[in-house]
C-alpha positions as CSV (number, residue, x, y, z in Angstrom):
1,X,0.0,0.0,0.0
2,X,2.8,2.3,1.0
3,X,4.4,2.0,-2.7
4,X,0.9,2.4,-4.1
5,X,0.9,5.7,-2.5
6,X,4.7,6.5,-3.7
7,X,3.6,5.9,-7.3
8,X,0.4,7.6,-7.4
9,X,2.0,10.8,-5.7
10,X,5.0,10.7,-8.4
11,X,2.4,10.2,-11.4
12,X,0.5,12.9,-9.9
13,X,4.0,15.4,-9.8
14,X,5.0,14.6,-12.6
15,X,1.9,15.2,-14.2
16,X,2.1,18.7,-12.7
17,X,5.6,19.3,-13.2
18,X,5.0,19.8,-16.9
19,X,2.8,22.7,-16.2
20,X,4.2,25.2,-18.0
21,X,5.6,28.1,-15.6
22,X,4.9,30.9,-17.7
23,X,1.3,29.9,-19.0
24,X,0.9,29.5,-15.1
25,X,1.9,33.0,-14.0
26,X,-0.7,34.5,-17.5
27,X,-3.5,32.5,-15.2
28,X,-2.5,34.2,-11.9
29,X,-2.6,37.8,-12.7
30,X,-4.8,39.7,-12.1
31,X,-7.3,40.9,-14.9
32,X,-5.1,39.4,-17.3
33,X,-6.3,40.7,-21.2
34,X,-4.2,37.2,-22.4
35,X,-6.4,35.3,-25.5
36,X,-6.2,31.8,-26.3
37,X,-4.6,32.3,-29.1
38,X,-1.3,33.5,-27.0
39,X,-0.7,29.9,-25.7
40,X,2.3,28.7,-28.3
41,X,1.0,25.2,-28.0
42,X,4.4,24.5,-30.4
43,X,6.4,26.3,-28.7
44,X,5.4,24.8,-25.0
45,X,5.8,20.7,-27.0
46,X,9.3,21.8,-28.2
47,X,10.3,24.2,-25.5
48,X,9.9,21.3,-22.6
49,X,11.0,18.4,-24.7
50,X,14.6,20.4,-26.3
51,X,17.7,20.2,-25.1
52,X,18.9,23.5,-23.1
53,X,22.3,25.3,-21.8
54,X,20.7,25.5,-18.2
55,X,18.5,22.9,-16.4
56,X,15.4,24.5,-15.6
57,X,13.9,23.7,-12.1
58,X,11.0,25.8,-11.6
59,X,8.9,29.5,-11.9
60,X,8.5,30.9,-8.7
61,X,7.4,34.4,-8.8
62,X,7.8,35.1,-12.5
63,X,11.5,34.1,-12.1
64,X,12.6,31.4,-13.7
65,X,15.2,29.4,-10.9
66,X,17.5,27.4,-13.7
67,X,20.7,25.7,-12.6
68,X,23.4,26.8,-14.9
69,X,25.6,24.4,-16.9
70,X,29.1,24.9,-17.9
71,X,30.0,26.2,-21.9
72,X,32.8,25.4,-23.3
73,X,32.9,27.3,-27.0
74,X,35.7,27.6,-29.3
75,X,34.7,30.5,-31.8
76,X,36.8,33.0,-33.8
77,X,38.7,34.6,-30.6
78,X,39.8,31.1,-29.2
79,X,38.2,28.9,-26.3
80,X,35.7,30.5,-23.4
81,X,34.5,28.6,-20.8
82,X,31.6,29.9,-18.4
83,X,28.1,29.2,-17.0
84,X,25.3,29.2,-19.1
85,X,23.6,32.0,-16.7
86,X,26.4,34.7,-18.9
87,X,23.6,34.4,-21.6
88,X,20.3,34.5,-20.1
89,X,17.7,36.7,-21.2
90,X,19.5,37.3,-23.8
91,X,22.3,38.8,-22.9
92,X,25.9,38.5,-24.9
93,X,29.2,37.5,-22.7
94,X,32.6,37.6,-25.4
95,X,30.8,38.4,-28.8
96,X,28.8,34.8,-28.0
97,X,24.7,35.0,-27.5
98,X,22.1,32.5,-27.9
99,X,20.3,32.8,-31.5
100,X,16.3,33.4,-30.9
101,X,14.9,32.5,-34.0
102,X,16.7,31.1,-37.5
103,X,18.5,27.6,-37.7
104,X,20.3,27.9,-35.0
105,X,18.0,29.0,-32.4
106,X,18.7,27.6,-29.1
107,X,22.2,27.2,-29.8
108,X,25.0,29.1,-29.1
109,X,26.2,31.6,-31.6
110,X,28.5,34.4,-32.5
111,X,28.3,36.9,-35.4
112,X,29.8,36.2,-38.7
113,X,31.9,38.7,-40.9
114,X,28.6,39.8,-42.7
115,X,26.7,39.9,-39.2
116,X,25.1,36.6,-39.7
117,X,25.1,34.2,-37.0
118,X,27.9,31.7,-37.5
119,X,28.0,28.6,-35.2
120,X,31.4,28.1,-33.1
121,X,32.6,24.6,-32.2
122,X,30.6,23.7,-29.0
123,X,31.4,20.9,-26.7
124,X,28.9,22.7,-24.1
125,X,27.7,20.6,-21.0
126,X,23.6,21.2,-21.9
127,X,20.9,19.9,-19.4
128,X,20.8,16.3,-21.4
129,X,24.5,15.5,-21.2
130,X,24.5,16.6,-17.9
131,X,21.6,13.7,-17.6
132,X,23.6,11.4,-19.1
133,X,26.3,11.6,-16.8
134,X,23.7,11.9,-13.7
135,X,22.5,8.2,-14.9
136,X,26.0,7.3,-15.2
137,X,26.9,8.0,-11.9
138,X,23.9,6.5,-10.3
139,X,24.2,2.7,-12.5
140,X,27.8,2.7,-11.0
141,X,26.9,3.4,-8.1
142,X,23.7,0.8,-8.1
143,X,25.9,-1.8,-10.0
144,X,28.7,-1.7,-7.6
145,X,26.3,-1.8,-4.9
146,X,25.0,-5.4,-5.6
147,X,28.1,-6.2,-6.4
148,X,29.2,-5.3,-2.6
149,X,26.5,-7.8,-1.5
150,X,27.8,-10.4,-3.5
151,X,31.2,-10.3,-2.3
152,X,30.5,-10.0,1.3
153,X,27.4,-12.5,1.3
154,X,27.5,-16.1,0.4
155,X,24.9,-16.3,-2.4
156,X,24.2,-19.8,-2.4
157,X,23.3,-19.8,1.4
158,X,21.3,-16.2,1.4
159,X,19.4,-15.0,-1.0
160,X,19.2,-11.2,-1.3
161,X,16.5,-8.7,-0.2
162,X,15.2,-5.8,-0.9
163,X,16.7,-3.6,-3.9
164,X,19.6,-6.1,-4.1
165,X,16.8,-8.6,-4.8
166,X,15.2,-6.8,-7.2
167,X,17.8,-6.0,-9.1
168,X,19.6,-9.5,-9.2
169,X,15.8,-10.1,-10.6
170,X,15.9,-7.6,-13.4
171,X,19.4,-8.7,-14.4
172,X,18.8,-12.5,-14.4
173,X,15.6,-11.4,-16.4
174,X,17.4,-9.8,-18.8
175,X,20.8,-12.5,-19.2
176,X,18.4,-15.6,-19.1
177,X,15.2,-14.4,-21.3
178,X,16.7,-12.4,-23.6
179,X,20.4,-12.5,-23.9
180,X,21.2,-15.9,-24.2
181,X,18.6,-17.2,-26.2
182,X,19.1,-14.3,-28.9
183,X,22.9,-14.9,-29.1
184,X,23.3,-18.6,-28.3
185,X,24.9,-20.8,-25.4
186,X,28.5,-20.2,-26.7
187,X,28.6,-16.5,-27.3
188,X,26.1,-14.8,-24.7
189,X,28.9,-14.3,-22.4
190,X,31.2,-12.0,-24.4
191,X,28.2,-9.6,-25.4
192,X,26.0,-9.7,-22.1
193,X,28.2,-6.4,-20.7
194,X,26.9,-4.5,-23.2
195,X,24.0,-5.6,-23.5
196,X,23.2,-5.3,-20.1
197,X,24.5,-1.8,-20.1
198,X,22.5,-0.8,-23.0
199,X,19.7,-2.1,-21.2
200,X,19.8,-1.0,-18.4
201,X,21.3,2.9,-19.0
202,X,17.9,3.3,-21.3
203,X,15.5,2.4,-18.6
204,X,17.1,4.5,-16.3
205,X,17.0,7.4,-18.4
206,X,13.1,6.6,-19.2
207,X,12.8,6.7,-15.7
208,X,14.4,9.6,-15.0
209,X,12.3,11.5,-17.8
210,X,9.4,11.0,-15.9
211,X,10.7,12.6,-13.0
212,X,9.5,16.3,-13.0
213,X,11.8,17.8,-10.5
214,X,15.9,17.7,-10.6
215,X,18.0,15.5,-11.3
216,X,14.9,14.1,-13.6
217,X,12.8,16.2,-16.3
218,X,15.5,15.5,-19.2
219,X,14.6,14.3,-22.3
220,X,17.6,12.4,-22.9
221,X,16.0,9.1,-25.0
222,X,13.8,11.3,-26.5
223,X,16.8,12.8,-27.8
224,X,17.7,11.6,-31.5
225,X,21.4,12.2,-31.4
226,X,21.8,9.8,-27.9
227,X,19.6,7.2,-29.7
228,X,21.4,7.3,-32.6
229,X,24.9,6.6,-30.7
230,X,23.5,3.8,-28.8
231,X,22.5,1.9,-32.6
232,X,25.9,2.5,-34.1
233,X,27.1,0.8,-31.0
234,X,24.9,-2.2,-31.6
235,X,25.9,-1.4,-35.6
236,X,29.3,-1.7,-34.6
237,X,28.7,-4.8,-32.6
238,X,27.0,-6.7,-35.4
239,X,29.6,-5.6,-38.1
240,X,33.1,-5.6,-36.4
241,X,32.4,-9.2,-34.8
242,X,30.3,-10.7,-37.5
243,X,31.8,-14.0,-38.7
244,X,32.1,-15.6,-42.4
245,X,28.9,-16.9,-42.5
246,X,27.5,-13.3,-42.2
247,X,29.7,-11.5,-44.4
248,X,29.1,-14.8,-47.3
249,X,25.6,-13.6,-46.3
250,X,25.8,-10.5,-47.5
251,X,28.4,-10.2,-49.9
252,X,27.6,-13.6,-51.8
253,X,24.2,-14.8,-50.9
254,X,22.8,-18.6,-51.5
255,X,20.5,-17.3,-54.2
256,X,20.5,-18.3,-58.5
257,X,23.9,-16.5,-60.0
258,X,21.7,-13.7,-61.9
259,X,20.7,-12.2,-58.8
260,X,24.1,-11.2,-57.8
261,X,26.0,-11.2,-60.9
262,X,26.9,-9.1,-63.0
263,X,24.6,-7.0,-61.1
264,X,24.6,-7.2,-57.7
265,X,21.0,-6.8,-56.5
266,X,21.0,-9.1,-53.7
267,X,24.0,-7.2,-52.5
268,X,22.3,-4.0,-52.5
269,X,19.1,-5.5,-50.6
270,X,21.6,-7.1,-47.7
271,X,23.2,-4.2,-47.5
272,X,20.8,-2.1,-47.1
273,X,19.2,-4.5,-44.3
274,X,22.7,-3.8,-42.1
275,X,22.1,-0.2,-42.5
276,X,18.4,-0.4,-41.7
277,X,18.7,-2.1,-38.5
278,X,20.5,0.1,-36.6
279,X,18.6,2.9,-38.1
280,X,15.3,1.4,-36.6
281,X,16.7,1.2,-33.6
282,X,17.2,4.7,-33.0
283,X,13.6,5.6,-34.6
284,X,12.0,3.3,-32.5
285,X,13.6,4.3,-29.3
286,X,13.1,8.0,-30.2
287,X,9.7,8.0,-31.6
288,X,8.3,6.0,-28.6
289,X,9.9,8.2,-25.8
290,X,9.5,11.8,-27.7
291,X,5.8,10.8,-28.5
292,X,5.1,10.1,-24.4
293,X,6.1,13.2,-23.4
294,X,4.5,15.3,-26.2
295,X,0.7,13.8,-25.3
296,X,1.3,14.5,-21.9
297,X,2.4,18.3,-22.3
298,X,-0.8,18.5,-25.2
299,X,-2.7,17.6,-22.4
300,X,-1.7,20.3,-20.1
301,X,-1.8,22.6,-22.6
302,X,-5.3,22.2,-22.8
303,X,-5.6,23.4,-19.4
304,X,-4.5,27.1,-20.9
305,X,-5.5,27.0,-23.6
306,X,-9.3,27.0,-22.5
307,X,-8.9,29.3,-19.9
308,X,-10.4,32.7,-22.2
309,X,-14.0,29.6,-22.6
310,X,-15.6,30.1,-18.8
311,X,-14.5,28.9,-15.8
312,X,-17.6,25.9,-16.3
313,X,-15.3,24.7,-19.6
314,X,-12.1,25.3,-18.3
315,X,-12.6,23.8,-15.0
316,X,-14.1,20.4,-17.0
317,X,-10.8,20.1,-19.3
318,X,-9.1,20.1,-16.4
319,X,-10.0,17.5,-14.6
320,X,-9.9,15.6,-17.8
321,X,-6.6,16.6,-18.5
322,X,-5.5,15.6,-15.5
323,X,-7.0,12.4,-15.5
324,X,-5.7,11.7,-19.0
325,X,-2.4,12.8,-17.9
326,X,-1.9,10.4,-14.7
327,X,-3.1,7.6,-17.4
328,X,-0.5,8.1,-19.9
329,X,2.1,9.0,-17.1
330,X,1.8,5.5,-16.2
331,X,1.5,3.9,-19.5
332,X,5.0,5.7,-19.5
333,X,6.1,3.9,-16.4
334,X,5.4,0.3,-18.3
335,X,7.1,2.4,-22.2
336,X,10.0,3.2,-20.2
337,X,10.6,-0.9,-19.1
338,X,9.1,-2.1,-22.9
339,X,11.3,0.1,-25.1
340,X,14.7,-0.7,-23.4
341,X,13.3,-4.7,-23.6
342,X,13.2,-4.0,-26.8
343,X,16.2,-2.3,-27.8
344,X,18.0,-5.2,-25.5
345,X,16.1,-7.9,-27.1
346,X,16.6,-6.8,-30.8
347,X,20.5,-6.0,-30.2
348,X,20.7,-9.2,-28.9
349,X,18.9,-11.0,-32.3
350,X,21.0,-9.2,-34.7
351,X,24.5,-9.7,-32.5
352,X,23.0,-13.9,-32.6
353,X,22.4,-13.2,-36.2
354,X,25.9,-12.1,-37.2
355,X,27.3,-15.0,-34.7
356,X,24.9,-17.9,-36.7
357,X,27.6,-20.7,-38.0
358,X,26.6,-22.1,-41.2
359,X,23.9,-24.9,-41.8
């Protein structure tokens, strides 16, 4: 009952915690002239679910309280290195500003010989690397913590409780159903680190994105440039340790001679399977997590967006926001646990299928 109560109250702030603050403050003042047509419903989907230079906490007061993040630019003058709070509200700290509008709004900018804005090389720590290595830290530090208890405990005698438990659960889960059926009896060993990294880094960043309050809130899976690094290491995986009978596969195919020679169509189709499954990885994985978040914020957004119909209309969307909201917060809860089951389980095919000895 007592975790019932944990979960519901979580669901419920997180639910909450994607409240826009400044659509909030528009409600709160007084005789406020605002129309409907003010709420940036676009702007509120992208704002929340973009990467950012500071990690923004909350809106107390009409003040945004963000916790800056360290820049680290090399533009035309040579290297600077300071906290993203030099550039708020648009201010400019050593010819560098953050573009408002163009293609590189959001980013970090400097002018160009004809004024335009010309991008510097930026190795910036924004709010979803600094998410990254928050989950880093704290899979270490879980990792090595059940690792503790196996080293000081006797597992065949006592059997471990609580978290410990749990977790020897998740990762036995993962080795036994997925791992080493997908890759086979002889191989599973040499690829279960990674997998079981992969697997395990994902659903702790789902988690985490759920979380409305710091260290949670980022969108880091929803993120198509971290999705797309954790394919090419499954690419990388597939290709660099494939054997013969995977390459002969590809490269000269048990099909009739005129389907690979002189013209080599079967070639073409194989090879474009090898690029296609690591690039449905990373759409899978991105869609899935980016579309969660975005039906939860549309939801709140009704909540402002009605506010100019009556108090009777407004006051009805929100209660059915809300209750639409906790739903699909939780559906997010079981998204999170699916999507890096599936990332695990379908690295784990392709690794078996470049591992397959021949027939």
């Amino acid at each position: 009952m007592r975790w019932l109560k944990v979960i519901l109250v979580t669901l419920l702030l997180s639910v909450c915690g994607e409240i826009p603050g400044h659509a909030g403050n528009d409600v709160e003042s007084a005789g406020n002239e605002a129309s409907p047509a003010e709420i940036d419903v676009a702007e509120i989907l992208f704002g929340h679910t973009s990467d950012g230079y500071g990690w923004h906490v909350t809106t107390w007061k009409g003040h945004h309280v963000t916790i800056p993040l360290p820049c680290i630019v090399h533009s035309s003058t040579g290297w600077h290195v300071f906290m993203s709070s030099k550039l708020e509200h648009g201010h400019e700290y050593e010819g560098l500003f953050i573009a408002e509008e163009g293609r590189y709004e959001g980013k970090i900018v400097e002018d160009g010989p004809a004024g335009e804005p010309v991008r510097p090389f930026d190795i910036s720590i924004t709010k979803n690397v600094a998410s990254l290595m928050i989950t880093a830290v704290l899979l270490i530090a879980i990792i090595l913590g059940v690792a503790r208890w196996y080293r000081k405990n006797d597992a065949t005698e006592a059997a471990p409780g609580g978290f410990t438990g749990l977790m020897e659960m998740m990762i036995m889960m993962v080795n036994d159903e997925i791992i080493k059926p997908s890759v086979g009896e002889k191989e599973y060993r040499k690829y279960a680190p990674y997998l079981l990294t992969a697997f395990f880094f994902i659903f702790l960043c789902n988690l985490l994105g759920l979380v409305p309050f710091f260290p949670g809130g980022a969108n880091v899976t929803g993120n198509i440039a971290v999705t797309m690094v954790l394919a090419l290491f499954t690419f990388f995986a597939i290709n660099l340790f494939g054997n013969k009978h995977y390459w002969k596969e590809i490269l000269w195919p048990d099909v009739p001679l005129f389907l690979k020679f002189p013209i080599p169509i079967m070639q073409t189709i194989e090879l474009f399977g090898v690029i296609s499954k690591p690039f449905s990885l990373m759409v899978r994985l991105f869609a899935n997590i980016m579309a969660g978040h975005m039906m939860v914020l549309g939801l709140v957004s009704v909540i402002f967006v009605t506010v100019k119909l009556g108090p009777v209309i407004n006051g009805s969307m929100t209660v059915i926001a809300m209750l639409f909201g906790l739903v699909i917060n939780a559906l997010e809860l079981l998204v999170a646990f699916i999507q890096a089951y599936v990332f695990t389980m379908l690295s784990a095919v392709f690794i078996g299928m470049s591992r397959q000895d021949e027939h």
